[in-house]
Biotite code that builds the C-alpha atoms (Angstrom):
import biotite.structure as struc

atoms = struc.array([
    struc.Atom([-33.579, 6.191, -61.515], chain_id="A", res_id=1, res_name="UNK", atom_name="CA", element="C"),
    struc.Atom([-35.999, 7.737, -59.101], chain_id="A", res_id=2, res_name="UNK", atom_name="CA", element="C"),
    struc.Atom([-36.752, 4.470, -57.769], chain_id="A", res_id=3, res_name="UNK", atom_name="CA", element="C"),
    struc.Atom([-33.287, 3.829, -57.271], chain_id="A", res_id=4, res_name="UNK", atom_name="CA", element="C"),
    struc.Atom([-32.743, 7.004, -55.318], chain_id="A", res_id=5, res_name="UNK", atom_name="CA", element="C"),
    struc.Atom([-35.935, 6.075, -52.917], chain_id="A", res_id=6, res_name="UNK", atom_name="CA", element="C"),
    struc.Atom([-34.569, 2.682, -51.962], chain_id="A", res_id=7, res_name="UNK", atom_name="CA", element="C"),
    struc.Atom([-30.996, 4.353, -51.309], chain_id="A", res_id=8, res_name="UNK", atom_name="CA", element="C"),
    struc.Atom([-32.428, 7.378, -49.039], chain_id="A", res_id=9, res_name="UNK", atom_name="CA", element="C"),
    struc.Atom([-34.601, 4.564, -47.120], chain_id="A", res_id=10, res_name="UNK", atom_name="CA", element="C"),
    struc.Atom([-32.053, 2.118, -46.757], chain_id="A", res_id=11, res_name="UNK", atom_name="CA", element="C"),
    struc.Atom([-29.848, 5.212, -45.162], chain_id="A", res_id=12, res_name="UNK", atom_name="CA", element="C"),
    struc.Atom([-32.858, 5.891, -43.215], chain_id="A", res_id=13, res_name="UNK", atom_name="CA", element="C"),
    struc.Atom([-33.147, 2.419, -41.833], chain_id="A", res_id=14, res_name="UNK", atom_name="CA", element="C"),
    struc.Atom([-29.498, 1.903, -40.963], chain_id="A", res_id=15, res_name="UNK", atom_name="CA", element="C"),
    struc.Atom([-28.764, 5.654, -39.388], chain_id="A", res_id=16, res_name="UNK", atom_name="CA", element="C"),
    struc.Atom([-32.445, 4.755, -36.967], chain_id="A", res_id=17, res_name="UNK", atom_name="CA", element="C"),
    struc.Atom([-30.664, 1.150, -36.227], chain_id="A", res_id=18, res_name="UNK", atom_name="CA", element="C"),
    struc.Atom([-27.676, 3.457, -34.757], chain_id="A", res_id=19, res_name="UNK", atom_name="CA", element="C"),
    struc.Atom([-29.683, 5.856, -33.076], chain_id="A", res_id=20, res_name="UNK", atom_name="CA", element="C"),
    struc.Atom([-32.179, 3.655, -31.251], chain_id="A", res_id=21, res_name="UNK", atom_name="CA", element="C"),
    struc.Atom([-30.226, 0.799, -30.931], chain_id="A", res_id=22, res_name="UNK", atom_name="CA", element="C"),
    struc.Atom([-29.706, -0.318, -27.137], chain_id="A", res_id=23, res_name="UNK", atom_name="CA", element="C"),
    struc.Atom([-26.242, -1.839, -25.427], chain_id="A", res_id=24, res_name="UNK", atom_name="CA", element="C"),
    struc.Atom([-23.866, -0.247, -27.484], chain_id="A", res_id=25, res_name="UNK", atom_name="CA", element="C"),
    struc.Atom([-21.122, -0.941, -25.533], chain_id="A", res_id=26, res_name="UNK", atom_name="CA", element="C"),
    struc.Atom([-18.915, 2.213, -24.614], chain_id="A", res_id=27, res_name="UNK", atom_name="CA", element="C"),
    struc.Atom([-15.158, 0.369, -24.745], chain_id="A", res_id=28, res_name="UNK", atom_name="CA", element="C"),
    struc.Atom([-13.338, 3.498, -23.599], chain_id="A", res_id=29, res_name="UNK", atom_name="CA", element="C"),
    struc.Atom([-14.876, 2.861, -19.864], chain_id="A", res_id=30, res_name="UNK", atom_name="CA", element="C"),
    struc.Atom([-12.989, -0.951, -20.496], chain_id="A", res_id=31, res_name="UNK", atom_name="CA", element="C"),
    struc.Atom([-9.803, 0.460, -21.400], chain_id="A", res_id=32, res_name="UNK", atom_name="CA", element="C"),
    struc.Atom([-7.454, 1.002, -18.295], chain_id="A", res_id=33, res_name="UNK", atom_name="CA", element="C"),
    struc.Atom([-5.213, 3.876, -18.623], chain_id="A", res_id=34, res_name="UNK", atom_name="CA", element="C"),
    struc.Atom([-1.479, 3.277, -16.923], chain_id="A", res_id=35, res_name="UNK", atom_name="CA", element="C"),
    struc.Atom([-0.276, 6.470, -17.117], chain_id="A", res_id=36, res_name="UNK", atom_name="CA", element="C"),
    struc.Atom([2.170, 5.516, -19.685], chain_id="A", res_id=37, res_name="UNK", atom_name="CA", element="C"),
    struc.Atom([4.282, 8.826, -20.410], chain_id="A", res_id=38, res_name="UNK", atom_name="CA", element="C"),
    struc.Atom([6.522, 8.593, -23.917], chain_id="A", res_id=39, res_name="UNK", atom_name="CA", element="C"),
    struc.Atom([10.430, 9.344, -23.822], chain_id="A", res_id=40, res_name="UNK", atom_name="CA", element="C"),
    struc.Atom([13.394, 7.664, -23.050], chain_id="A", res_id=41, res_name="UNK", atom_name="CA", element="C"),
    struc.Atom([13.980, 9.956, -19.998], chain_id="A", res_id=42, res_name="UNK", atom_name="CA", element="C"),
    struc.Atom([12.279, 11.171, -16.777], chain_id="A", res_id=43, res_name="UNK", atom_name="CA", element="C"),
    struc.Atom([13.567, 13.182, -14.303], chain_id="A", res_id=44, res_name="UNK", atom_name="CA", element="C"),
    struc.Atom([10.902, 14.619, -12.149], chain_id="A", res_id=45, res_name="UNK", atom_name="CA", element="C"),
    struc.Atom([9.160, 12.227, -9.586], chain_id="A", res_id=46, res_name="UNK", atom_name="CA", element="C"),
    struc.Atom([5.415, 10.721, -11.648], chain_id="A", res_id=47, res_name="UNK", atom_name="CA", element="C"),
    struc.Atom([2.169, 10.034, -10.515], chain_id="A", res_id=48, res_name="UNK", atom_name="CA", element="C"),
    struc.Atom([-0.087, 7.552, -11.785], chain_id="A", res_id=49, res_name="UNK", atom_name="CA", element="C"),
    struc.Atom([-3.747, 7.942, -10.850], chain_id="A", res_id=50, res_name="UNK", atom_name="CA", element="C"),
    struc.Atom([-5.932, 4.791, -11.554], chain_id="A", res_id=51, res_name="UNK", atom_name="CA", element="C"),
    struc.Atom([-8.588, 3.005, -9.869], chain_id="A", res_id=52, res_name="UNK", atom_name="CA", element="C"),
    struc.Atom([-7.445, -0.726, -11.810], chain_id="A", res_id=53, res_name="UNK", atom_name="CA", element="C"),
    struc.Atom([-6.804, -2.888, -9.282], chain_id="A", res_id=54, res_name="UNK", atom_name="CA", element="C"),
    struc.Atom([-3.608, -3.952, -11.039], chain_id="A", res_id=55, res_name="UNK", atom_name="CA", element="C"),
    struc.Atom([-1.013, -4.962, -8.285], chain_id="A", res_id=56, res_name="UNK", atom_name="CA", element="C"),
    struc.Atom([-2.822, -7.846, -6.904], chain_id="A", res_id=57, res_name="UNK", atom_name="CA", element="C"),
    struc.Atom([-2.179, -10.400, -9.154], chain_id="A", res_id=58, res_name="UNK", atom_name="CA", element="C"),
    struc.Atom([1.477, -9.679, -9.164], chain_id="A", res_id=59, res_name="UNK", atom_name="CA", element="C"),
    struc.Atom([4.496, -10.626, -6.369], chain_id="A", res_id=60, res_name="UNK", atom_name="CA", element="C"),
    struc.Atom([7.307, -8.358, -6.287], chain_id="A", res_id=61, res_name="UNK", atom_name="CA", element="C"),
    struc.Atom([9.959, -8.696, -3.879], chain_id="A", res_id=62, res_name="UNK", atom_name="CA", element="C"),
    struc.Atom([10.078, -10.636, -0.202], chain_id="A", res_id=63, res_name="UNK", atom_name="CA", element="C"),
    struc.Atom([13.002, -11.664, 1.954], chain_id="A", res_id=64, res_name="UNK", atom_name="CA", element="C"),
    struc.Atom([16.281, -13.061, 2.025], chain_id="A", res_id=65, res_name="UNK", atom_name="CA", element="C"),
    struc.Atom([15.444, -16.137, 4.583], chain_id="A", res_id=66, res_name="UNK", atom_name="CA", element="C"),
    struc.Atom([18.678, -18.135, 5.910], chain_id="A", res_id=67, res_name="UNK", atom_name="CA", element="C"),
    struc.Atom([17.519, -21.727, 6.694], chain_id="A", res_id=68, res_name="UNK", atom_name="CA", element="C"),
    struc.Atom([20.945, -22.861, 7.812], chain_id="A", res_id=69, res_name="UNK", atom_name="CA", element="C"),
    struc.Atom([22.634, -25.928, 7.705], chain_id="A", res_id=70, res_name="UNK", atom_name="CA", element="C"),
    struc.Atom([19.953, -28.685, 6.560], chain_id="A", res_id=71, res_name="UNK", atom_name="CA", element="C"),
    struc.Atom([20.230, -32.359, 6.081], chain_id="A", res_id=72, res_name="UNK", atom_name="CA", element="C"),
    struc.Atom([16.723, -32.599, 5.899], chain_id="A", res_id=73, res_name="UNK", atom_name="CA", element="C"),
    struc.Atom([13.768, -30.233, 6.175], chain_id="A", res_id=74, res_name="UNK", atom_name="CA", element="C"),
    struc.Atom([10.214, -29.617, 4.894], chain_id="A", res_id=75, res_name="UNK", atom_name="CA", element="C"),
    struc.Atom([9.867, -25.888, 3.621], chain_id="A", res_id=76, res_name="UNK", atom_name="CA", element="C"),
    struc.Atom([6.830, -24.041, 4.717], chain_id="A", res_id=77, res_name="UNK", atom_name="CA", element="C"),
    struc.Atom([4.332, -21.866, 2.387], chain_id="A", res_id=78, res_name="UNK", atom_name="CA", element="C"),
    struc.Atom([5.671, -18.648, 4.310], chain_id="A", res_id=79, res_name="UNK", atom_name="CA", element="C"),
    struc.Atom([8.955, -19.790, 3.083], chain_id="A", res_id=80, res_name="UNK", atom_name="CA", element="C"),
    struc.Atom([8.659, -19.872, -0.269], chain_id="A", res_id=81, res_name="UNK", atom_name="CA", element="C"),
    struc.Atom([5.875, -17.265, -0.410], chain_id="A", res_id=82, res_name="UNK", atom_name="CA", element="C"),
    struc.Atom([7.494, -14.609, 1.834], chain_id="A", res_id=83, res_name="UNK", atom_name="CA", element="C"),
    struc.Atom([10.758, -15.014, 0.549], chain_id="A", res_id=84, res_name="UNK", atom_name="CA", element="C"),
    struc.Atom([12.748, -14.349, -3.185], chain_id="A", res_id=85, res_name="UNK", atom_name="CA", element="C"),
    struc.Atom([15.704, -15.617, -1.914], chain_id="A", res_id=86, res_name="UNK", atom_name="CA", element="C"),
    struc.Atom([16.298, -18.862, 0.671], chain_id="A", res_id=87, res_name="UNK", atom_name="CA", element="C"),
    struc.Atom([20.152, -19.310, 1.974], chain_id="A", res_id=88, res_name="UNK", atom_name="CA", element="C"),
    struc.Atom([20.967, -22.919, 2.828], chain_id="A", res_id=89, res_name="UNK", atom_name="CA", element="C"),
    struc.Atom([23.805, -24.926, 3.266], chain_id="A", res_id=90, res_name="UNK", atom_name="CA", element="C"),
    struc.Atom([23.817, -28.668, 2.141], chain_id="A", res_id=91, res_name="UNK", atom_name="CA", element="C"),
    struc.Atom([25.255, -31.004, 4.327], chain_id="A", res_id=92, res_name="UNK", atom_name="CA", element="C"),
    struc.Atom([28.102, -33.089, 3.548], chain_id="A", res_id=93, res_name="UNK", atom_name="CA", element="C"),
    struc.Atom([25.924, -35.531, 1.803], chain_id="A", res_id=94, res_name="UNK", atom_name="CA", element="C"),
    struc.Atom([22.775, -34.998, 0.093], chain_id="A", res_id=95, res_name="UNK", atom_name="CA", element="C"),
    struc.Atom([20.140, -33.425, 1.652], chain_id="A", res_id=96, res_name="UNK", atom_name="CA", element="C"),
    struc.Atom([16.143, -33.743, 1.149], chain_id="A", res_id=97, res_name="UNK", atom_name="CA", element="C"),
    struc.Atom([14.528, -30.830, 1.067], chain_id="A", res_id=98, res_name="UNK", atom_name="CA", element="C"),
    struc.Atom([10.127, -31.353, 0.620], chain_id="A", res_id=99, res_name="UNK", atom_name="CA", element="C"),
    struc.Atom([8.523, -28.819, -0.995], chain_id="A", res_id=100, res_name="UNK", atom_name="CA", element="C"),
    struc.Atom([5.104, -27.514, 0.646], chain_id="A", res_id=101, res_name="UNK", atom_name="CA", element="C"),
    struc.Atom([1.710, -29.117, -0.259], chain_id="A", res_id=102, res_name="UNK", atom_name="CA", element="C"),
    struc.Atom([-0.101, -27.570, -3.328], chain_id="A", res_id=103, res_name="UNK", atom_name="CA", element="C"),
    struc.Atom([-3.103, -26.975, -0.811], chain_id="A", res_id=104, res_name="UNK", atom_name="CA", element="C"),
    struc.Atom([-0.781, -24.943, 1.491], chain_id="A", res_id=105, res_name="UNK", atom_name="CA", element="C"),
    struc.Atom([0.908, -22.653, -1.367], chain_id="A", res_id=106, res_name="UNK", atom_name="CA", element="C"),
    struc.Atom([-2.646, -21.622, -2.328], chain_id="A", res_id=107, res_name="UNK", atom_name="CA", element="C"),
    struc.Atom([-4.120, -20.523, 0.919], chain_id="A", res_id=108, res_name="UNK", atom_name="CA", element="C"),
    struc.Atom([-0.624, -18.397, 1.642], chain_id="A", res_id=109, res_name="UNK", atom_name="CA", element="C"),
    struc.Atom([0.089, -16.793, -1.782], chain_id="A", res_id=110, res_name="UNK", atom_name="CA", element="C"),
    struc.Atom([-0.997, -18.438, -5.399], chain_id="A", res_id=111, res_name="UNK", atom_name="CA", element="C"),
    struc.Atom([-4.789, -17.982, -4.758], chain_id="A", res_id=112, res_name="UNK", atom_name="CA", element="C"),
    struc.Atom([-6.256, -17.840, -8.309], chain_id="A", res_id=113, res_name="UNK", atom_name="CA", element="C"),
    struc.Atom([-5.440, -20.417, -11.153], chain_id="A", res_id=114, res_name="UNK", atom_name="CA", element="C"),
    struc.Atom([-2.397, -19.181, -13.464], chain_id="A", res_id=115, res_name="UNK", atom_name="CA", element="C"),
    struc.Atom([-0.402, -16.992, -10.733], chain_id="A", res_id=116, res_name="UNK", atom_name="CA", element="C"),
    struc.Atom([3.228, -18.034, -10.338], chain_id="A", res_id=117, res_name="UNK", atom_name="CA", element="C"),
    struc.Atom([5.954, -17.547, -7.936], chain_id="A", res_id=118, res_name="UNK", atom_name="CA", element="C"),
    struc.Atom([9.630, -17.272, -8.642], chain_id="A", res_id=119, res_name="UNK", atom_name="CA", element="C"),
    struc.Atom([11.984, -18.588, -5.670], chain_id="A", res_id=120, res_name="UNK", atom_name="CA", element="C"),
    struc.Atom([15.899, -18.620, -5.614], chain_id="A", res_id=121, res_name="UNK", atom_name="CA", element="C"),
    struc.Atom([17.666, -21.509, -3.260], chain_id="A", res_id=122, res_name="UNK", atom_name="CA", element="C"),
    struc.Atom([21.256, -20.763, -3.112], chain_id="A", res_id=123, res_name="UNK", atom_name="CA", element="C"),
    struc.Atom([23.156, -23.574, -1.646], chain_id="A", res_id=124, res_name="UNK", atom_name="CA", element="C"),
    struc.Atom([26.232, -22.177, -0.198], chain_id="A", res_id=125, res_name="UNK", atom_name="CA", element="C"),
    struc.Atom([27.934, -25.875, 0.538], chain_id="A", res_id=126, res_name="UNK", atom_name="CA", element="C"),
    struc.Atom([30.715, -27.437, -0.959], chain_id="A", res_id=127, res_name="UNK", atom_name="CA", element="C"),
    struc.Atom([30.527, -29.283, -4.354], chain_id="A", res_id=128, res_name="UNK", atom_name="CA", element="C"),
    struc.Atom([29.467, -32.313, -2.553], chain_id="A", res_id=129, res_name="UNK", atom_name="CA", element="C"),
    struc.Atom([26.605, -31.024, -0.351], chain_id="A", res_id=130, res_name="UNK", atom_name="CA", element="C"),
    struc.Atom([23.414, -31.368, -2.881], chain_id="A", res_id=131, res_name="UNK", atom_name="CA", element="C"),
    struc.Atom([20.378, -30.722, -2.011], chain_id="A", res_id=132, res_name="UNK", atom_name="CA", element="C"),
    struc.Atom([17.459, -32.883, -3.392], chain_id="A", res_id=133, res_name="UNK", atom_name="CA", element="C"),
    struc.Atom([13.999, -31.032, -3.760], chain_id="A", res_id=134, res_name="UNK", atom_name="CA", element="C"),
    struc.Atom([11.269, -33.633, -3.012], chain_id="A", res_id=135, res_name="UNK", atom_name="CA", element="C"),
    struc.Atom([7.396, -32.491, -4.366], chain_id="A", res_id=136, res_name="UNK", atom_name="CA", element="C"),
    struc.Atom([4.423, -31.978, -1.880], chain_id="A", res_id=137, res_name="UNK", atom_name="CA", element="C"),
    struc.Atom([1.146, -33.527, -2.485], chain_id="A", res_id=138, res_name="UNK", atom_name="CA", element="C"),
    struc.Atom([-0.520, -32.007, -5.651], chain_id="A", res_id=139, res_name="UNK", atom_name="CA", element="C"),
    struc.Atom([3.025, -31.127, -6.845], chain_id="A", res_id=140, res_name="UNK", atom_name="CA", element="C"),
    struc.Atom([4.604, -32.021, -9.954], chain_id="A", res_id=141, res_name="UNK", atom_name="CA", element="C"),
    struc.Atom([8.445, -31.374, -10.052], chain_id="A", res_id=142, res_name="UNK", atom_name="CA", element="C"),
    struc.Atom([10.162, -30.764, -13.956], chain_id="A", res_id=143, res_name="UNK", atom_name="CA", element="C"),
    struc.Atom([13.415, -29.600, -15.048], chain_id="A", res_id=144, res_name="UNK", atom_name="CA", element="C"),
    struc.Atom([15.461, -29.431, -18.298], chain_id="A", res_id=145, res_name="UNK", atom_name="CA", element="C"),
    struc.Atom([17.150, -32.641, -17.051], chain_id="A", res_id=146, res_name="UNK", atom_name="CA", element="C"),
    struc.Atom([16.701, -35.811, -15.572], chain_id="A", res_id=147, res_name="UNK", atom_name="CA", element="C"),
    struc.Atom([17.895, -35.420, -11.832], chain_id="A", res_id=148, res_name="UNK", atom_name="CA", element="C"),
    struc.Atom([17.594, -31.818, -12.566], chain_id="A", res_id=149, res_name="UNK", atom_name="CA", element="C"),
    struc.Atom([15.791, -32.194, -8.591], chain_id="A", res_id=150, res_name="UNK", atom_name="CA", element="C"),
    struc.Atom([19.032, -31.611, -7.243], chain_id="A", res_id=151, res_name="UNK", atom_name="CA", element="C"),
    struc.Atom([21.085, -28.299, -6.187], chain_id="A", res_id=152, res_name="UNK", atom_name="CA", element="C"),
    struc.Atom([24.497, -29.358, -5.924], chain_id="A", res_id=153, res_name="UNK", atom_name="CA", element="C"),
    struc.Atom([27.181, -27.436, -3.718], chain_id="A", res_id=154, res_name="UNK", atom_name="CA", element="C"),
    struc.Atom([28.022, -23.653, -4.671], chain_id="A", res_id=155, res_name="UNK", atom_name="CA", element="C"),
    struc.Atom([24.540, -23.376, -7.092], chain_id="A", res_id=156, res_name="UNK", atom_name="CA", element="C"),
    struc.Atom([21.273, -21.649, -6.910], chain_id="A", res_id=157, res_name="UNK", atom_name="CA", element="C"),
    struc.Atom([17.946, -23.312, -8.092], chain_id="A", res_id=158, res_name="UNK", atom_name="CA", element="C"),
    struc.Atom([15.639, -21.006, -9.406], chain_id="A", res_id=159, res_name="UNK", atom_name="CA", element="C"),
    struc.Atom([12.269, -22.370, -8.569], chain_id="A", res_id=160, res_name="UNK", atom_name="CA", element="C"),
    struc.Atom([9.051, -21.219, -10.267], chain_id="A", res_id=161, res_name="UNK", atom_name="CA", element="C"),
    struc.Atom([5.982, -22.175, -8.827], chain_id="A", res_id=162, res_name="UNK", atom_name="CA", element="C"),
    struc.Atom([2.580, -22.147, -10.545], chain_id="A", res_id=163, res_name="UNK", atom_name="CA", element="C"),
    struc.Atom([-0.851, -23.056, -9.565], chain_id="A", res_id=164, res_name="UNK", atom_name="CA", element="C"),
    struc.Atom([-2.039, -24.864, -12.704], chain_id="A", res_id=165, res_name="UNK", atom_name="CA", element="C"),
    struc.Atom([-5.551, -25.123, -11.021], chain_id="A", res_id=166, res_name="UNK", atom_name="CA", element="C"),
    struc.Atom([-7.461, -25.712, -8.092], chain_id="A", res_id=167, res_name="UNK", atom_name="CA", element="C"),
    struc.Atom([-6.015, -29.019, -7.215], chain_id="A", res_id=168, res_name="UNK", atom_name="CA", element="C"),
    struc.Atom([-2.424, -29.112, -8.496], chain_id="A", res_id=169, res_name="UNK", atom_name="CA", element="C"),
    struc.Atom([0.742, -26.769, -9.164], chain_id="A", res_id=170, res_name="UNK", atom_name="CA", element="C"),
    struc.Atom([3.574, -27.198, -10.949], chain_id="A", res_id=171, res_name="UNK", atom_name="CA", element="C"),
    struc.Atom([7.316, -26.555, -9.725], chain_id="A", res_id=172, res_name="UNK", atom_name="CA", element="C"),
    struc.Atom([9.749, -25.890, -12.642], chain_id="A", res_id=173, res_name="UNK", atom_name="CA", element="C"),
    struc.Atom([13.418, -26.412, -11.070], chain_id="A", res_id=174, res_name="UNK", atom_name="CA", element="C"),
    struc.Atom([16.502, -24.609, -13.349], chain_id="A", res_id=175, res_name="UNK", atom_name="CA", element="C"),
    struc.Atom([19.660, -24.718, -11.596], chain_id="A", res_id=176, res_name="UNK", atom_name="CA", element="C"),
    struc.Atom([22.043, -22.260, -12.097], chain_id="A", res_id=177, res_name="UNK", atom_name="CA", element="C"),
    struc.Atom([26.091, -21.724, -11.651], chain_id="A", res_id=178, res_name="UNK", atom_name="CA", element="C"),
    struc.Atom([28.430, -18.929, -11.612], chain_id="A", res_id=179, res_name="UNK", atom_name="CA", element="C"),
    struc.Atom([28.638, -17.434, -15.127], chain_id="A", res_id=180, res_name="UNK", atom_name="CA", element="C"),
    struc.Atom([31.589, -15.300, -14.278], chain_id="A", res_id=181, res_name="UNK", atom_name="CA", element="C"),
    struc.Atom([34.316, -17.522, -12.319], chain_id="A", res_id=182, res_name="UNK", atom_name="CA", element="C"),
])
């Protein structure tokens, strides 16, 4: 029994020294950002959020509402598509090619690190018969739910979301879109 209770109290001894005088312990609270996350459904006074995580930089809100015009065919720039939430166009009477920017180009303007994405709307504001056929840029692979699903016809919006997939190639998903409430 007594030798029982020796090996016990040194086996405590041992593991409470390996706590103490252990090095690295890793504090985790200096790893955890704090948002300023505030609970309740309602808040009515103006909030601050103090933090030094450099949180915004990875994320694209916003841009401009570009008008492009009447296009037969074009080539879209980076500044376009990176500047801009929302390009205006108007299809011609017939179709209309419209090239995408070069993966290399979309990089150096907006998607600079591997997994950022960009959402884009194109609303074509020609008749039914003025589609408008999105062509890829090198490095630039083009899918959709459907086959043809390239083209914006007349009176629809393509929602295009771009993301850089890595350092060599980025992926344009293409969902067109019509008027849910006519």
């Amino acid at each position: 029994m007594k030798d029982t209770l020796t090996i016990i109290i040194a086996a405590l001894i041992v593991v409470a020294g390996i706590a103490l005088f252990s090095p690295d312990i890793p504090d985790i609270s200096v790893n955890i950002p704090d948002y300023g996350a505030q609970s309740g459904p309602e808040h009515y006074n103006e909030q601050y959020f103090y933090n030094t995580v450099d949180f915004y930089d990875n994320l694209t809100f916003g841009g401009d509402v570009t008008a492009l015009g009447t296009l037969a065919t074009t080539t879209l720039t980076a500044a376009n598509l990176c500047n801009s939430s929302v390009l205006t166009v108007t299809g011609t009477a017939s179709s209309g090619a419209v090239t995408l920017p070069s993966a290399a180009t979309m990089f150096a303007d907006c998607l600079s690190e591997n997994g950022q994405y960009r959402s884009v709307l194109i609303d074509n504001a020609g008749v039914a018969t003025s589609s408008i056929q999105l062509t890829a840029g090198a490095s630039t692979t083009l899918i959709s739910e459907a086959v043809g699903g390239d083209d914006i016809n007349g009176g629809a919006t393509g929602l295009l979301r771009l993301f850089r997939v890595s350092a060599t190639e980025m992926i344009i998903y293409i969902s067109e879109l019509i008027d849910s409430d006519s």
